[in-house]
C-alpha positions in Angstrom: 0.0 0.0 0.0 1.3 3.3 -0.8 2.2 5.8 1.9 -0.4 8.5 0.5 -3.1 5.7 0.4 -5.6 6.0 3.2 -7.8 3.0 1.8 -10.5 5.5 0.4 -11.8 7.2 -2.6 -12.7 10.4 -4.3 -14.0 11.0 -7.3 -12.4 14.1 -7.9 -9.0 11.8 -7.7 -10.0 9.4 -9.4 -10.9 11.6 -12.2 -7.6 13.1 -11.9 -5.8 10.0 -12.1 -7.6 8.8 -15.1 -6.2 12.7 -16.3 -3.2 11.4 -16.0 -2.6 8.5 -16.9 -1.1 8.8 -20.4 1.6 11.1 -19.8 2.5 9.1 -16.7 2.9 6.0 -18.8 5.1 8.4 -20.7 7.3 9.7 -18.0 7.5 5.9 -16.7 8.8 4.9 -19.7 11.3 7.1 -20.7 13.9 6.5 -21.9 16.2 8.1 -19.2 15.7 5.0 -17.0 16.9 2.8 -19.4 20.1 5.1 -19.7 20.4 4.7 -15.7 22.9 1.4 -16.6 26.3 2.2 -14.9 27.3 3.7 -11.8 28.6 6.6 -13.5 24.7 7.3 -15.1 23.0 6.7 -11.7 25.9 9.4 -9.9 25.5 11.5 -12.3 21.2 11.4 -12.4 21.9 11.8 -8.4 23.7 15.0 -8.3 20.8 16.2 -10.6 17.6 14.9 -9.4 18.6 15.9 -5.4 17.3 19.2 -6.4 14.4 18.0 -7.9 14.0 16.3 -4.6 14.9 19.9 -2.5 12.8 21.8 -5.1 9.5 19.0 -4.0 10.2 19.3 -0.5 10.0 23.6 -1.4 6.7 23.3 -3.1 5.3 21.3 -0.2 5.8 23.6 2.2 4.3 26.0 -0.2 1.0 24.3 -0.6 1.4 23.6 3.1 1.4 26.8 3.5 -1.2 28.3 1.8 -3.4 25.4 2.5 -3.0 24.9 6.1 -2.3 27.4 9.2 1.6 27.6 9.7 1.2 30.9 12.2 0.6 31.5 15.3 -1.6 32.2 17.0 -3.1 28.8 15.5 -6.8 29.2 13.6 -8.6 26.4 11.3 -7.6 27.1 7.7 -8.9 25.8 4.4 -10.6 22.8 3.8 -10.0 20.1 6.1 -9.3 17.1 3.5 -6.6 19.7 2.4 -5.3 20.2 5.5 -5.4 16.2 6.4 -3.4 15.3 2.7 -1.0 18.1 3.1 -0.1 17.9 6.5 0.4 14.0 6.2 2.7 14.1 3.1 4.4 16.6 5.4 4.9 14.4 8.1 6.3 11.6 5.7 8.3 13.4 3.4 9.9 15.4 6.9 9.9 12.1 8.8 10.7 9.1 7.4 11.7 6.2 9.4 15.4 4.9 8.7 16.2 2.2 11.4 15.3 3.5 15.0 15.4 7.3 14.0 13.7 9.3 11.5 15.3 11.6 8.4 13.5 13.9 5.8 13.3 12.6 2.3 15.8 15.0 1.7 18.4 14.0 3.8 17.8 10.4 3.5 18.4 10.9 -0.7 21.4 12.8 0.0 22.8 10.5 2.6 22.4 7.6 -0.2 24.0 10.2 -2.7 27.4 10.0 -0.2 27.1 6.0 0.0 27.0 6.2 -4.0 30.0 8.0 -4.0 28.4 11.4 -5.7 29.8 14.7 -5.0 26.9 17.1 -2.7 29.0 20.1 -2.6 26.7 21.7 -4.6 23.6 20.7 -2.5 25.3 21.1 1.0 26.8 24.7 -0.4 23.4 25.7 -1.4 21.2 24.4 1.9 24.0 26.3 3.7 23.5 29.5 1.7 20.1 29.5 2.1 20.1 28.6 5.6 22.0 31.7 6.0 19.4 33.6 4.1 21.0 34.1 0.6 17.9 34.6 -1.6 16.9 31.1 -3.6 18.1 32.1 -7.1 21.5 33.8 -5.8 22.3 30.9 -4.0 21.7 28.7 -7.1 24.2 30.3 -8.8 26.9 30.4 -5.6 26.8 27.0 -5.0 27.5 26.4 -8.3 24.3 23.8 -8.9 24.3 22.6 -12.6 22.3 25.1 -14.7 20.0 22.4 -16.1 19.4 21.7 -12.4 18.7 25.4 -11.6 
């Protein structure tokens, strides 16, 4: 069972996922994956996709955002079925269980980026610069993240 699956239905999803389904079939079979055959491909994909990865866990707390209450004080915001799906893949994607702990999506990816033996300079530089409150584009740039990444 998938994560995101709580065992129930909508019809508005379901109609969505029907949407879909063609150019997912096309995205799951490109052929990228098929490309994916060394170690060198799958280091290289890695030190590209992590920001795709980053650039999810952004848009998440976007939506999260917008569609939930992240101030205080606290007050009920938007729909409640938005606020339920949002805050769990928050919760997952923040939390996920490794062993007896728990790492974010992010770090966990990363953390199997090292263990593949590719470089995160770029992605460590750029989590620091923004940490330190370099604006997202600017840091882009300084950390030196692959333009087709950016």
């Amino acid at each position: 069972m998938s994560r995101y699956d709580w065992g129930k239905t909508h019809p508005g999803i379901e109609r969505l996922e029907r949407a879909v389904t063609e150019r997912r079939d096309v995205v799951v079979k490109h052929p990228l994956y098929a490309n994916l055959d060394t170690h060198d491909a799958l280091v290289t994909f890695m030190e590209h996709h992590v920001f795709a990865v980053w650039d999810f866990m952004s848009l998440l707390k976007s939506l999260q955002r917008q569609l939930t209450c992240v101030t205080v004080p606290w007050i009920p915001t938007g729909p409640t079925g938005s606020r339920r799906l949002i805050n769990d893949i928050v919760m997952v994607e923040e939390s996920d269980e490794l062993g007896d702990g728990y790492i974010s999506h992010f770090e966990l990816y990363v953390q199997g980026m090292t263990e593949a033996g590719a470089d995160t300079t770029a992605v460590e530089k750029l989590v620091g610069l923004l940490r330190d409150g370099t604006p997202v584009t600017e840091a882009l740039g300084a950390a030196g993240v692959p333009a087709a990444s950016a």
